[in-house]
C-alpha positions in Angstrom: 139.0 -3.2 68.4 137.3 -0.1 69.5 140.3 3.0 70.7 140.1 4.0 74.1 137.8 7.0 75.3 140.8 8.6 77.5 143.8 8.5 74.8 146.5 10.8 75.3 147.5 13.5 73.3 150.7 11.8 72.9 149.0 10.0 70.0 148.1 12.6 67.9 150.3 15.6 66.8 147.7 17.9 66.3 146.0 17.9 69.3 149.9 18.6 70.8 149.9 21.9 68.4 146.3 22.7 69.7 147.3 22.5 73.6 150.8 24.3 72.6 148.4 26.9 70.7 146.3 27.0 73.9 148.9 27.5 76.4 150.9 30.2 73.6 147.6 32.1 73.5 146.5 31.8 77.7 150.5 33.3 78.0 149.9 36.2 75.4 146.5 37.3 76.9 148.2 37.6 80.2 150.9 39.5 78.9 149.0 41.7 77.3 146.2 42.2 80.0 149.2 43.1 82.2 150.5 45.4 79.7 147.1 47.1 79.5 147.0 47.3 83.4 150.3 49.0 83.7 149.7 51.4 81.1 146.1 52.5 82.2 147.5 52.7 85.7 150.2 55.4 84.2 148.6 57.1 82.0 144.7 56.9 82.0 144.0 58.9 78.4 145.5 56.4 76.5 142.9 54.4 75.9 140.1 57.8 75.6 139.6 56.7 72.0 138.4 53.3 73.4 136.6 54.2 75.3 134.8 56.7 73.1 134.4 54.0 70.6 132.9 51.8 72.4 130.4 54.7 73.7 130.0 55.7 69.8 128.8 51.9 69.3 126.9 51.6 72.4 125.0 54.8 71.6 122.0 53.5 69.3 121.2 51.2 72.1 121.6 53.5 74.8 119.3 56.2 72.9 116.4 53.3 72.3 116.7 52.4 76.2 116.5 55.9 77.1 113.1 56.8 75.0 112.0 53.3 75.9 112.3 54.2 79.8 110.5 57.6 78.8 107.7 56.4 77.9 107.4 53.5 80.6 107.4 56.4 83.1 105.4 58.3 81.2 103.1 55.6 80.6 103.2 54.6 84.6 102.3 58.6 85.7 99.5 58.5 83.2 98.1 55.6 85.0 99.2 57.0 88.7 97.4 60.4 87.9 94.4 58.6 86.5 93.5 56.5 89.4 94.8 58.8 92.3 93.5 62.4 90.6 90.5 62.6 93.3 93.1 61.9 96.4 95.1 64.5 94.7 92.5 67.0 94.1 91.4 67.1 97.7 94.7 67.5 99.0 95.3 70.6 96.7 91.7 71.9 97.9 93.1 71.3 101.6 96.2 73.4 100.8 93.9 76.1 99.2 91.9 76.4 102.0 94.9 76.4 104.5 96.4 79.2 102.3 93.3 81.2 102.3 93.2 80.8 106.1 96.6 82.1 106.9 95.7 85.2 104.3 92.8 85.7 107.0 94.7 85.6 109.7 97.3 87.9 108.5 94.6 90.2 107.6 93.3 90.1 111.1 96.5 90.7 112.5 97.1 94.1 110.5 94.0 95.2 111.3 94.5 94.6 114.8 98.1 96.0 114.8 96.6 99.3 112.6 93.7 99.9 115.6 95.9 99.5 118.3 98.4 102.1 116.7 95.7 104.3 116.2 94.3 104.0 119.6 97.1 104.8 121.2 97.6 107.9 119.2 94.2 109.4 120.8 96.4 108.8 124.3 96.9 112.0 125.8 99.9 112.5 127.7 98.9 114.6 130.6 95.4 112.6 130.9 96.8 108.3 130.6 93.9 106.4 130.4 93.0 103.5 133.0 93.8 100.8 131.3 93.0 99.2 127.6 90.4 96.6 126.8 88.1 94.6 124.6 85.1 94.5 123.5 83.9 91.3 124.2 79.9 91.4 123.9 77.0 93.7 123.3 73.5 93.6 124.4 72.2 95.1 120.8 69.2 92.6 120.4 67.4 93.8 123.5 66.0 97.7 124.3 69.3 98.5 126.6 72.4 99.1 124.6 74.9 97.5 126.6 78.6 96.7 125.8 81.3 94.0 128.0 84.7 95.0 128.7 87.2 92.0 129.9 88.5 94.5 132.2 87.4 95.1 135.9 87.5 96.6 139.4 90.9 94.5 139.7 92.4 96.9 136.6 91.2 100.1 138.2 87.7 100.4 136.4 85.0 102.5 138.0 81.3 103.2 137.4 80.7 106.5 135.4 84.6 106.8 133.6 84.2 107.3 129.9 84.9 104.7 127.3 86.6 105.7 123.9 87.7 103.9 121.0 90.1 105.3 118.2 87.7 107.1 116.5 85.2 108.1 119.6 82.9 108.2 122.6 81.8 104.5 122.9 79.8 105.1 126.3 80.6 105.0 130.3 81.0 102.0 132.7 77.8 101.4 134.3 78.8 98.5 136.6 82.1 96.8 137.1 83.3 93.2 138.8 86.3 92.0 139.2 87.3 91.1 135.9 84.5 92.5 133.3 82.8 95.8 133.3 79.0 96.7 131.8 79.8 99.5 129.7 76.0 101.7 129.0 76.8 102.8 125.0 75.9 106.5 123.4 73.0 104.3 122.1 71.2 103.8 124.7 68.3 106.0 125.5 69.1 106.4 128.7 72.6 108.2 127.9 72.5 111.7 127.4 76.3 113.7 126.8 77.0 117.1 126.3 78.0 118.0 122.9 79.0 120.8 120.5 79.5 121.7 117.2 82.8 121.0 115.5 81.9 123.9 113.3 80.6 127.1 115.4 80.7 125.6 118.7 76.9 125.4 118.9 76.2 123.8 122.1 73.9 120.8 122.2 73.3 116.9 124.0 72.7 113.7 122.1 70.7 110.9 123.2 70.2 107.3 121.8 67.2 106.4 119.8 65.4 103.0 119.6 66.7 102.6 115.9 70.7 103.1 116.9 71.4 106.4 115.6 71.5 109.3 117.9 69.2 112.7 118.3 70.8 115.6 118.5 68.6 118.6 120.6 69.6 122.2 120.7 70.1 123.9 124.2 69.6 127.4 122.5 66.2 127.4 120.6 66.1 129.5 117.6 67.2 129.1 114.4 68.8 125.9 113.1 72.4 126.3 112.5 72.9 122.7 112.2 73.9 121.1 108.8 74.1 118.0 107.2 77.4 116.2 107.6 78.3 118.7 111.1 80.4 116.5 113.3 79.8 116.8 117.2 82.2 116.2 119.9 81.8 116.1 123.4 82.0 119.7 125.4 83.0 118.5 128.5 80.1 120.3 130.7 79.4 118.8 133.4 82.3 116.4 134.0 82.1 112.9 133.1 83.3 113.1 129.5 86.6 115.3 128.4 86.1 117.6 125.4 87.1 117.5 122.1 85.9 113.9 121.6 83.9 113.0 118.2 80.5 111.7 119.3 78.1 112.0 116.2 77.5 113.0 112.9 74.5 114.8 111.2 72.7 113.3 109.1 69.2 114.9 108.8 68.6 118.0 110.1 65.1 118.6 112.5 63.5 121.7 113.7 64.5 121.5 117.3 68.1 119.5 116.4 68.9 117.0 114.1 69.5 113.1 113.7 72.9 111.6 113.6 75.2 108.4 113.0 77.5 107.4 115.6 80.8 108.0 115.4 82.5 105.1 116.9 80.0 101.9 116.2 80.6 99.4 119.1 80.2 96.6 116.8 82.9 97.4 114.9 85.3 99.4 118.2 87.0 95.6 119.0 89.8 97.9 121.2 88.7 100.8 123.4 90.5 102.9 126.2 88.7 103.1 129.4 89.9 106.9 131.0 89.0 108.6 134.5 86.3 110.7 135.3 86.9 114.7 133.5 86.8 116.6 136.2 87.0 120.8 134.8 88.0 121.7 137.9 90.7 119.5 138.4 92.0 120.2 134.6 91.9 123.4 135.4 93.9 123.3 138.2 96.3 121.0 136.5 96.7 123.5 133.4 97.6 126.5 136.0 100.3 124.5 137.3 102.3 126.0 139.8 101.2 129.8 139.2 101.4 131.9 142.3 97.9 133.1 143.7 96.2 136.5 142.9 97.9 138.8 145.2 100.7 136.1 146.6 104.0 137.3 147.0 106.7 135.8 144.4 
């Protein structure tokens, strides 16, 4: 007769010893897991040279996983940069070009903050100038020479007042609306202004020619003083312009006068000052002040 499946330990007395092993072992494993607790919950160094151990074994594999990882990701960017270079390229060109565009712009603004600092250095204090303005067009294709203020009537502009940049005689307003002004340029033939000689005071009037530069004619006939590289300003005969203002330079000397460069090119004057009419006698006037008349008792 076959034993049954389900027989009870009580049978056999080493299966007893095995369960009584079993339950000896379970008992001592809980004892000391506790004992561990207690003594990592008081003092947590005691078991540094476990731990170190255990990182001392671990630390082949750990050193494999890590080169292992390495070259996965080295592997993956290889492949990333080698489909997605072009996308990449043109977003670097975009940041080039956006970089080089904010250079321009900055450039743009120094030059624009260096001509208006130097424009309002020409300013003179006892003569303040109408108002300030740009340049905003030029008729230089056709036979008048004709600038565009964005300044008008409504800013105080008037036919005839003088029109300077920082580094001279631009031309006077011919016309004014509103809000823009016609300025007729040193250019243009039909512009004539007194001038004289930085050097020697030799007096003389400039006119535009058809090829932009400006001819220079002698009041006095005689013998040339002119030379090449004399700077002429305006004299301020007549009215219109004040003196002092640099007009032209010499650059070939003629029998009657010579041919010069302008000054101030409008093309490149972006700023410009608009003033009001010179009037000598007025200046005059203004220079004497309060000074008792000629035979006025003080």
């Amino acid at each position: 007769m076959a034993p049954p499946k389900d027989r009870r330990p009580g049978f056999s007395r080493r299966a007893q010893y095995g369960i009584f092993t079993g339950y000896v072992v379970a008992v001592v494993g809980v004892l000391v897991g506790l004992a561990l607790l207690i003594v990592s919950l008081v003092d947590p160094g005691s078991f540094s040279f476990a731990r170190s151990a255990a990182d001392e074994v671990a630390r082949p594999l750990g050193s494999t996983g890590a080169v292992a990882r390495s070259a996965g990701h080295g592997l993956f960017d290889g492949l990333s940069d080698y489909f997605f270079a072009a996308s990449k390229n043109a977003d670097l060109r975009k940041e080039v070009e956006l970089a080089r565009a904010d250079a321009v712009k900055l450039q743009a603004l120094e030059g624009e903050n260096a001509r208006l600092k130097r424009l309002l250095g020409i300013i003179d204090p006892a003569r303040p100038p109408v108002t300030s303005a740009r340049l905003i067009g030029s008729t230089g294709g056709s036979t008048r020479r004709i600038g565009i203020l964005n300044r008008g009537s409504s800013d105080g502009v008037q036919p005839g007042m003088p029109v300077r940049s920082d580094t001279g005689l631009v031309g006077r307003v011919l016309e004014v609306s509103p809000n823009t002004a016609r300025v007729l340029l040193i250019t243009d033939s039909e512009n004539v202004v007194p001038v004289r000689s930085a050097r020697g005071d030799v007096p003389a009037f400039v006119q535009g020619n058809s090829d932009g530069r400006l001819v220079i004619r002698l009041i006095n006939l005689g013998v040339n003083p002119i030379r090449k590289g004399d700077v002429f300003v305006t004299s301020g005969s007549g009215g219109l312009y004040p003196p002092g203002v640099p007009v032209a330079v010499v650059a070939e000397v003629t029998h009657d006068g010579a041919i010069g460069h302008i000054v101030s090119d409008p093309s490149a004057a972006e700023f410009v000052i608009v003033e009001p009419v010179f009037q000598p006698a007025a200046e005059s006037a203004m220079q004497q002040g309060d000074k008792p008349a000629e035979g006025a008792n003080p």
